[in-house]
Short mmCIF file of the C-alpha atoms (twelve columns), coordinates in Angstrom:
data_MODEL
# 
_entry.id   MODEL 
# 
loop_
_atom_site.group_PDB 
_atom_site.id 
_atom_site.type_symbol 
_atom_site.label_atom_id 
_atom_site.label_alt_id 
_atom_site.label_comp_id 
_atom_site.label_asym_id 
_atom_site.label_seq_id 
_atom_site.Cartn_x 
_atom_site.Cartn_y 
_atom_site.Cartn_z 
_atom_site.pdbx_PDB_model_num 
ATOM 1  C CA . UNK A 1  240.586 154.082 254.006 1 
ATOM 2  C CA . UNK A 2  236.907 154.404 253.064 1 
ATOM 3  C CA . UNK A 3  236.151 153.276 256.701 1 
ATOM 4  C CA . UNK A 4  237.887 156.035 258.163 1 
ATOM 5  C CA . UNK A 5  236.445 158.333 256.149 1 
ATOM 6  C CA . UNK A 6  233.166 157.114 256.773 1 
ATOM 7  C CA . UNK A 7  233.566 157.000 260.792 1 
ATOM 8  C CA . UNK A 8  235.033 160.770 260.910 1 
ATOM 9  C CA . UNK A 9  231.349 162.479 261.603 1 
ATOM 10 C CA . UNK A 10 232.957 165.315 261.016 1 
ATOM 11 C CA . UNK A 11 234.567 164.584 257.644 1 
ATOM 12 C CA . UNK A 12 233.201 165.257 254.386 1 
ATOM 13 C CA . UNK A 13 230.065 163.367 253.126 1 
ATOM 14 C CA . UNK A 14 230.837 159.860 251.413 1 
ATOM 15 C CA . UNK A 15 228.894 159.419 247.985 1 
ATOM 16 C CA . UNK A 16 226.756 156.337 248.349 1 
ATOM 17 C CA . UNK A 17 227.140 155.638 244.259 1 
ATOM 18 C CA . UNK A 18 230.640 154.959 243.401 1 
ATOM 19 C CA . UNK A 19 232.181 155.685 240.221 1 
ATOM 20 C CA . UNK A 20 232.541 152.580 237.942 1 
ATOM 21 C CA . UNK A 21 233.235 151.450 234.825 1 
ATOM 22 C CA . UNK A 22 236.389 153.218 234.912 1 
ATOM 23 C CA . UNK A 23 238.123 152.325 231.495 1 
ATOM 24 C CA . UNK A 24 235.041 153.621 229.587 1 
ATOM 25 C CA . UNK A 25 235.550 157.198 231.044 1 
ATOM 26 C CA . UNK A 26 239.172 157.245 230.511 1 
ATOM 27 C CA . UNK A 27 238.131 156.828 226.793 1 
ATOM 28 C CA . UNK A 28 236.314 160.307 226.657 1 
ATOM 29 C CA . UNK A 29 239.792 162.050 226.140 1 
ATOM 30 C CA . UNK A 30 240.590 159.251 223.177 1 
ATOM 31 C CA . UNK A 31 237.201 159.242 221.429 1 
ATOM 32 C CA . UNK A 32 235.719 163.156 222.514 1 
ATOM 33 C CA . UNK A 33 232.302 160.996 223.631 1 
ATOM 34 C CA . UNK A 34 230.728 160.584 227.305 1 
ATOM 35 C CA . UNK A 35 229.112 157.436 227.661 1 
ATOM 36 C CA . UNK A 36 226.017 158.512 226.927 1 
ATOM 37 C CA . UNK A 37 226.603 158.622 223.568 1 
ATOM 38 C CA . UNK A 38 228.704 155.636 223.012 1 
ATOM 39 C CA . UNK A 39 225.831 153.380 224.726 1 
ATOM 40 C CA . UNK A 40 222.749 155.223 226.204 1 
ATOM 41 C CA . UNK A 41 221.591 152.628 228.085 1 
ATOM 42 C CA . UNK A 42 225.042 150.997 229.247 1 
ATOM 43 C CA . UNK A 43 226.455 150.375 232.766 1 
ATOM 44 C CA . UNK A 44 228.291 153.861 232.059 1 
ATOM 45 C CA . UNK A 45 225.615 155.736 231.203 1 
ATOM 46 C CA . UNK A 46 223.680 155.048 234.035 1 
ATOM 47 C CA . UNK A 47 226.708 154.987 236.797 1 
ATOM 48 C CA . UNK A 48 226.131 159.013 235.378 1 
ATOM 49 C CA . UNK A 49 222.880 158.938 236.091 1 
ATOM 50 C CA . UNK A 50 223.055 157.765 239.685 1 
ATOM 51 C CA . UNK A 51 226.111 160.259 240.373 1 
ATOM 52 C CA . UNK A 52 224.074 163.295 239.001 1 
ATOM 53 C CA . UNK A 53 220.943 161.666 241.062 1 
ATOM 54 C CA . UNK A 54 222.896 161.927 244.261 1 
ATOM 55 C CA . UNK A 55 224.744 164.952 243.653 1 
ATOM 56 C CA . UNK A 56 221.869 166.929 243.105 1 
ATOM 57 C CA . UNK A 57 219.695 165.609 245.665 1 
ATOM 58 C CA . UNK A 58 222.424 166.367 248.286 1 
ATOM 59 C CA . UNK A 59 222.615 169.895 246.989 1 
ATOM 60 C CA . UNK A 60 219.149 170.789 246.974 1 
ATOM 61 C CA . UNK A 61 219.186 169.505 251.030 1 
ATOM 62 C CA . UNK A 62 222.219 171.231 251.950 1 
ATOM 63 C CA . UNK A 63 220.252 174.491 249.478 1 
ATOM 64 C CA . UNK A 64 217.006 173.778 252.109 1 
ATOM 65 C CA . UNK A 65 218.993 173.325 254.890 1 
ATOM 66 C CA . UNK A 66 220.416 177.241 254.493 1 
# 
């Protein structure tokens, strides 16, 4: 599927970060925490990080390219 996706030019724009650790986001709706504050530094935590990262950066291009 992803490789369709990915070869449509003029489909939407694949993420390059995927989503992971799964299990420990399904947990925000049983504990009320985001990883972040369950383990600051965890696999979580970062896979966060990244997604913001890329989210914003493609933002602020598709922003400049306006």
């Amino acid at each position: 599927m992803r490789e369709t996706v990915e070869s449509d030019k003029d489909g939407p724009p694949i993420l390059r970060c995927a989503l992971m650790e799964r299990a420990v986001f399904s947990e925000i709706h049983i504990t009320g925490k985001v990883p972040r504050q369950v383990d600051p530094e965890g696999h979580a935590a970062n896979n966060v990080r990244a997604l913001t990262a890329e989210i914003l950066e493609r933002t602020a291009a598709l922003r400049d390219a306006a």
